[in-house]
Structures are given as structure tokens and as C-alpha cells.
C-alpha positions in Angstrom: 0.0 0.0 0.0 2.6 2.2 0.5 3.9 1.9 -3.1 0.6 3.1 -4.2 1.1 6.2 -2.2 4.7 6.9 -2.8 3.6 6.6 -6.9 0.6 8.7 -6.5 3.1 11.8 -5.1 5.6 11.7 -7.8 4.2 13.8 -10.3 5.5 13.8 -14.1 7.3 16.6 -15.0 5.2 17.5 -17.8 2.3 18.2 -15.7 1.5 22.0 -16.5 1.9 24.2 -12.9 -2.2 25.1 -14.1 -3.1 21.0 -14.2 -1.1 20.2 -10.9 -3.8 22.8 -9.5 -6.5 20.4 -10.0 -4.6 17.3 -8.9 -2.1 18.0 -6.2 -3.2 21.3 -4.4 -0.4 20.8 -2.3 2.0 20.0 -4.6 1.0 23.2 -6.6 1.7 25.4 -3.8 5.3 23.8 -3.5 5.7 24.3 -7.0 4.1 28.1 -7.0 6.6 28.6 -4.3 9.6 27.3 -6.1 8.6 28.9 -9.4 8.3 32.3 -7.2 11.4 31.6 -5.7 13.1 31.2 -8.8 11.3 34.2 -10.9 10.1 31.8 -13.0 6.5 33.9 -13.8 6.3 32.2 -16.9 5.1 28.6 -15.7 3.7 29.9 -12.8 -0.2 29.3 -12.3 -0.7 33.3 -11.7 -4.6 32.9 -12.5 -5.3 30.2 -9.5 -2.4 31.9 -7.3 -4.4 35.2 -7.5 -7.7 33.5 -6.5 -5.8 31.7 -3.7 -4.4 34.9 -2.5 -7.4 36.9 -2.4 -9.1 33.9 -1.0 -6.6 33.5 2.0 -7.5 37.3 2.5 -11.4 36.7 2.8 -10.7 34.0 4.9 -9.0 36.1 7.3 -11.5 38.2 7.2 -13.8 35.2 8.6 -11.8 34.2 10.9 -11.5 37.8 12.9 -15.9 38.1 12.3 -16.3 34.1 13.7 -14.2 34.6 16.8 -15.5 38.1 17.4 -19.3 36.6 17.0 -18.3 33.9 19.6 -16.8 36.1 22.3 -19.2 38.8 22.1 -22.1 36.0 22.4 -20.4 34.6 25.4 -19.5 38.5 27.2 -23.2 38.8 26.9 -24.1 35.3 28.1 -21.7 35.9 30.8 -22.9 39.5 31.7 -26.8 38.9 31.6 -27.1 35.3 32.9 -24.0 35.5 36.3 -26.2 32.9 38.1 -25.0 30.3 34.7 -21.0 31.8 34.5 -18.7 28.9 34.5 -15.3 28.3 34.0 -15.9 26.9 30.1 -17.7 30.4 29.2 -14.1 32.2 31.2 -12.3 29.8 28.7 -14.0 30.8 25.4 -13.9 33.9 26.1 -10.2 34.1 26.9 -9.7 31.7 23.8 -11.7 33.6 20.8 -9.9 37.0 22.6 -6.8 35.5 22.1 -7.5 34.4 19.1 -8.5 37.8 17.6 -5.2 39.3 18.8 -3.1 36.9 17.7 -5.2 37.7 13.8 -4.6 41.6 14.7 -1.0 40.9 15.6 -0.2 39.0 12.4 -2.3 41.4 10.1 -2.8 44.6 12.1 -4.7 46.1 9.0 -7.5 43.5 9.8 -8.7 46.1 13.2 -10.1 48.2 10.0 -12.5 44.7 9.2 -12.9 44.7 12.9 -14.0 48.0 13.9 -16.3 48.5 10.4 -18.2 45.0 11.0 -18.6 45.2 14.7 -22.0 46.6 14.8 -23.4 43.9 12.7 -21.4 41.4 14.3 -22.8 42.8 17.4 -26.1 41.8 15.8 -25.7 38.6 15.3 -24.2 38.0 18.7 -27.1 39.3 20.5 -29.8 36.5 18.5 -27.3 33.9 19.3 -27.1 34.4 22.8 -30.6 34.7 23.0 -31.7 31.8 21.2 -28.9 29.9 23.1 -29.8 31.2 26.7 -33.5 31.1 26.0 -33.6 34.6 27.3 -35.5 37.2 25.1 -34.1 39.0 22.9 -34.8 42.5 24.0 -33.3 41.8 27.3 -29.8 42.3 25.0 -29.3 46.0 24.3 -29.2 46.8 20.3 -25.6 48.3 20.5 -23.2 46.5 22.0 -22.7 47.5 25.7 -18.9 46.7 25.5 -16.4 49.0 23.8 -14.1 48.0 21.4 -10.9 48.2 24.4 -13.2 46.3 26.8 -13.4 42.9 24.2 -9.9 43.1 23.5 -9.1 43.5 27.4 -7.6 40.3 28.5 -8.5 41.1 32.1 -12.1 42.0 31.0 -15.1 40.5 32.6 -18.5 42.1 32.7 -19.9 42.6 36.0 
């Protein structure tokens, strides 16, 4: 079985860069990164290594919205249900917080996606928490009662 494998990841040289992209995603972005290396643009994939890069760029952009959705929904749980606060929500928090600064750290020019889709964010956070605490909605106020500072306060706890 292993002879299957080891023949399946040798790919013929005469494979285009552009056909390896449908065959060996991770062979292609070896090879993109070899051809790069080398300034060879002219067998380089450029059409599928643009849609990659501006994909990896949306997908940061998810990344910063998911774990801002999921500690907001928990700072909310966490301030409007204290009789229910448990050491799992203290964990998520402190996890999806540390997670967005570690995105902020690596790409600072994300805050810009943070700040501009915080409201709606916001939003969304509220119907989570409600449909997940049971609690009505309206008990949640319609803009967020934590500032921007306060979420990304690793010390932060609402009372």
C-alpha cells in the first residue's frame, strides 16, 4: 500500500503548474513557491495563485468576524445570565480573545474589518445568545454595551 502512495506523489514533470492545481493542491503550492522563488512567472499558475491569495484574505477576514461573534455572544451570556457563569464560558472567552489578537497581531490592518463590521457582528451575537440562553431577545441591548478596548481586554469581565 505504500507503493501506491509513494507513486501517487511523484508527479510527471510534464504536468503544467495550471493541471497540478486540479490534482495536487499541495504539490501546486510547492511548486508556486519554487517557481516564485526562482522568478520563473512564466510557468507559474498566476490565474489560480491570485484567487488563492485573495481567498486566504477573505478568509481572514472570517476568521476575525467568527471569533468576534463567539466572544461577544459569550461576554453577553456571561454578563446577563451571572447565576450560569462557569469556568468553560471564562475559557472561550479568553480563547476567541486570544485568538482575535493573535489575527490583529499578524495582520494589524485587519482592526479596520474589525472595527467596520462590529456593529453587525454585534447583531448577530445578540440573536445567538438569546436563542442559546432562552432569554429574550430585547433583554440584550441593540448596540453592543462593551467598547471595542473592553473585548480586547484580556482582564475584562463584565460585571
Amino acid at each position: 500500500m505504500n507503493m501506491a502512495i509513494t507513486n501517487q506523489a511523484q508527479t510527471p514533470k510534464t504536468i503544467s503548474h495550471r493541471d497540478l492545481y486540479e490534482q495536487d493542491f499541495y504539490l501546486w503550492i510547492e511548486q508556486a513557491a519554487n517557481l516564485l522563488r526562482a522568478e520563473n512567472l512564466n510557468e507559474l499558475d498566476l490565474e489560480n495563485l491570485i484567487e488563492e491569495i485573495e481567498s486566504m484574505g477573505r478568509s481572514e477576514k472570517r476568521s476575525i468576524s467568527s471569533n468576534l461573534r463567539i466572544l461577544l455572544m459569550h461576554l453577553l451570556k456571561y454578563k446577563y445570565q451571572p447565576e450560569k457563569r462557569s469556568n468553560s464560558w471564562r475559557y472561550t472567552i479568553i480563547e476567541h480573545r486570544k485568538r482575535i489578537q493573535e489575527d490583529l497581531e499578524d495582520s494589524p490592518s485587519l482592526r479596520k474589518h474589525f472595527l467596520a463590521e462590529f456593529d453587525k457582528i454585534y447583531a448577530d451575537a445578540r440573536e445567538l445568545a438569546s436563542v442559546e440562553t432562552g432569554l429574550d431577545i430585547n433583554l440584550f441591548p441593540c448596540e453592543s454595551p462593551f467598547t471595542t478596548d473592553q473585548i480586547l481586554d484580556k482582564s475584562y469581565l463584565p460585571a
